[in-house]
Structures are given as C-alpha cells and as structure tokens.
Kinemage of the C-alpha trace (Angstrom):
@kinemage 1
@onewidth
@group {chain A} dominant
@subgroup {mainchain}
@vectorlist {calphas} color= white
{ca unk a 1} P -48.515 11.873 13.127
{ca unk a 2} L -48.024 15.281 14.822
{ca unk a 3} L -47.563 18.349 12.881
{ca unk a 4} L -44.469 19.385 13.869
{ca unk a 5} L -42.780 16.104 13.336
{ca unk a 6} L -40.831 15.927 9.236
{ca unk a 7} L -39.616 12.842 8.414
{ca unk a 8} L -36.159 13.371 6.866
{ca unk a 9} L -36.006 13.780 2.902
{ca unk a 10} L -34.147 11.620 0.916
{ca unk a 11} L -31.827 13.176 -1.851
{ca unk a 12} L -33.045 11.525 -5.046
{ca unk a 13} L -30.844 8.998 -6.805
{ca unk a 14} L -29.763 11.421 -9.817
{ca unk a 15} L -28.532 14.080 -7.116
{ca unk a 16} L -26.470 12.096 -5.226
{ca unk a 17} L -25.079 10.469 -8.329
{ca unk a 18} L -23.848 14.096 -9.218
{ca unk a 19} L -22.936 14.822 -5.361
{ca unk a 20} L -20.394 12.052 -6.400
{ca unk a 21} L -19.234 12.978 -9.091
{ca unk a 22} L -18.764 16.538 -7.975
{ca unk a 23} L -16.831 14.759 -4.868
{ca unk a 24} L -14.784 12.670 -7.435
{ca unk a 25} L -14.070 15.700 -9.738
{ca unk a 26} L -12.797 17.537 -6.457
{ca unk a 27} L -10.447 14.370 -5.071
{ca unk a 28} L -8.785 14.758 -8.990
{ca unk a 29} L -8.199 18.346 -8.846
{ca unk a 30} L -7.054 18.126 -5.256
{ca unk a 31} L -4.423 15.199 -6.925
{ca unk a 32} L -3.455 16.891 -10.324
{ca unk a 33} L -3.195 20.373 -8.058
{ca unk a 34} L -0.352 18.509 -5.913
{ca unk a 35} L 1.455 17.188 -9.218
{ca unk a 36} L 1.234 20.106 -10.989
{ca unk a 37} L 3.168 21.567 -7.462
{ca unk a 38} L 5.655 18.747 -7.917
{ca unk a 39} L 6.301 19.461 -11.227
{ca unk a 40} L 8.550 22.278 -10.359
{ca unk a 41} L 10.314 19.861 -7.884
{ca unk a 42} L 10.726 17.256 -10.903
{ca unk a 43} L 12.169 19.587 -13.796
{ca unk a 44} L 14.410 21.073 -10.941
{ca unk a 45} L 16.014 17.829 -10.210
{ca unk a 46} L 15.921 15.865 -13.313
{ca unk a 47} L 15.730 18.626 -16.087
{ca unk a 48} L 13.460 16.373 -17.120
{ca unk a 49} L 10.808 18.464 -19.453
{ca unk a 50} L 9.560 16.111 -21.394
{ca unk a 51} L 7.999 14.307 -18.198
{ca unk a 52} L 6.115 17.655 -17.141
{ca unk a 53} L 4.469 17.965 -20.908
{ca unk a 54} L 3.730 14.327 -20.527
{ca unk a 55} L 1.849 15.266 -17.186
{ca unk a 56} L 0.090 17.915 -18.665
{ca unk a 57} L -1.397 16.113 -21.490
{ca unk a 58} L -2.372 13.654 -19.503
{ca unk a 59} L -4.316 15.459 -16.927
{ca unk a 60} L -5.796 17.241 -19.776
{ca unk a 61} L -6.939 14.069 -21.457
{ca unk a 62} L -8.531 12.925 -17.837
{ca unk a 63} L -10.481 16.599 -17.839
{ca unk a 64} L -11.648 16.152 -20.910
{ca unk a 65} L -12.801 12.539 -20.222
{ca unk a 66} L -14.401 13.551 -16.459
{ca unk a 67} L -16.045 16.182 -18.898
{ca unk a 68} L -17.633 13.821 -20.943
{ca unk a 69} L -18.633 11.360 -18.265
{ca unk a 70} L -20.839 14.310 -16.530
{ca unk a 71} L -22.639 15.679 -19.737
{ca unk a 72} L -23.252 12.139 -20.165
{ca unk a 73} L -24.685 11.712 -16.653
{ca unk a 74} L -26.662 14.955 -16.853
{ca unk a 75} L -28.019 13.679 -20.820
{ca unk a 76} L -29.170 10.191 -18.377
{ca unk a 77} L -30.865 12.489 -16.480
{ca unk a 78} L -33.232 13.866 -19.084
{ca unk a 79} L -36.346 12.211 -19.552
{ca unk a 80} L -36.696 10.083 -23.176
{ca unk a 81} L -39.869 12.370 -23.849
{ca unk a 82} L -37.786 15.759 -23.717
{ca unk a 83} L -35.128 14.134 -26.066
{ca unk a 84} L -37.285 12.627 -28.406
{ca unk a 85} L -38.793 16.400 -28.282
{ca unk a 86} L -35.602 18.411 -28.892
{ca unk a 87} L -34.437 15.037 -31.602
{ca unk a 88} L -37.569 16.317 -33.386
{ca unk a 89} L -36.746 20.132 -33.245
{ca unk a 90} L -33.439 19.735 -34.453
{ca unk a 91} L -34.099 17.388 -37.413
{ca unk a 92} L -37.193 19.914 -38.351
C-alpha cells in the first residue's frame, strides 16, 4: 500500500446511532414547528382553544420522551466498568 493512499473511515456504530437520532429529533421539530404555525390558522377558524392546548401538551410529552430516549442512548454508550465505577461513588 502506498503512502498517500487512506482507506475511508468508518463512523462507529454509537455515532451514527446518534447521527440518527439527531436527524430524527430534527424531522420532529421541523413537524411540530409547522403545527405550531397552523395553530394560529386552527384557533382562527374554529375558535377552537382547547385543540391548540391539546397540541401543546402533546408535543411536550413527545420532547420529553425523545429526551429520555437519548440520555438513554448516551447511558448505552458508557462502558459497564465506568458505571459500576460511578454506582460505587455514589452509594459510598
């Protein structure tokens, strides 16, 4: 093999499992960002309130949940040594 030839790096496993999550993350904003724009649309129209704080809670809910799902991805992430480590700190 010749010095100036790289062979192409793969991304490991764990960063492309966060690339898509970030990408999933950004396809839900991108969709809640258009509702939230219709929502003016929809209380204009139907005086309809209710149906916007309905919206709202539920896009919290799915933030809070897409929330969850990464710091659980990212605690995946950690080697068992590091939390056996840090298990051992905290119970100290």
């Amino acid at each position: 093999m010749l010095l100036n030839q790289t062979q192409p790096i793969e991304p490991l496993d764990m960063i492309q499992l966060s690339r898509t999550k970030y990408e999933q993350l950004t396809e839900l904003n991108s969709l809640f960002s258009s509702i939230i724009k219709n929502i003016d649309v929809i209380e204009t129209r139907y005086k309809s309130v209710p149906v916007a704080i309905q919206l709202d809670r539920e896009i919290s809910r799915l933030n809070k949940q897409l929330i969850a799902d990464e710091i659980t991805n990212r605690a995946e992430m950690v080697p068992d040594y590091y939390l056996n480590e840090l298990k051992t700190l905290l119970n100290a």
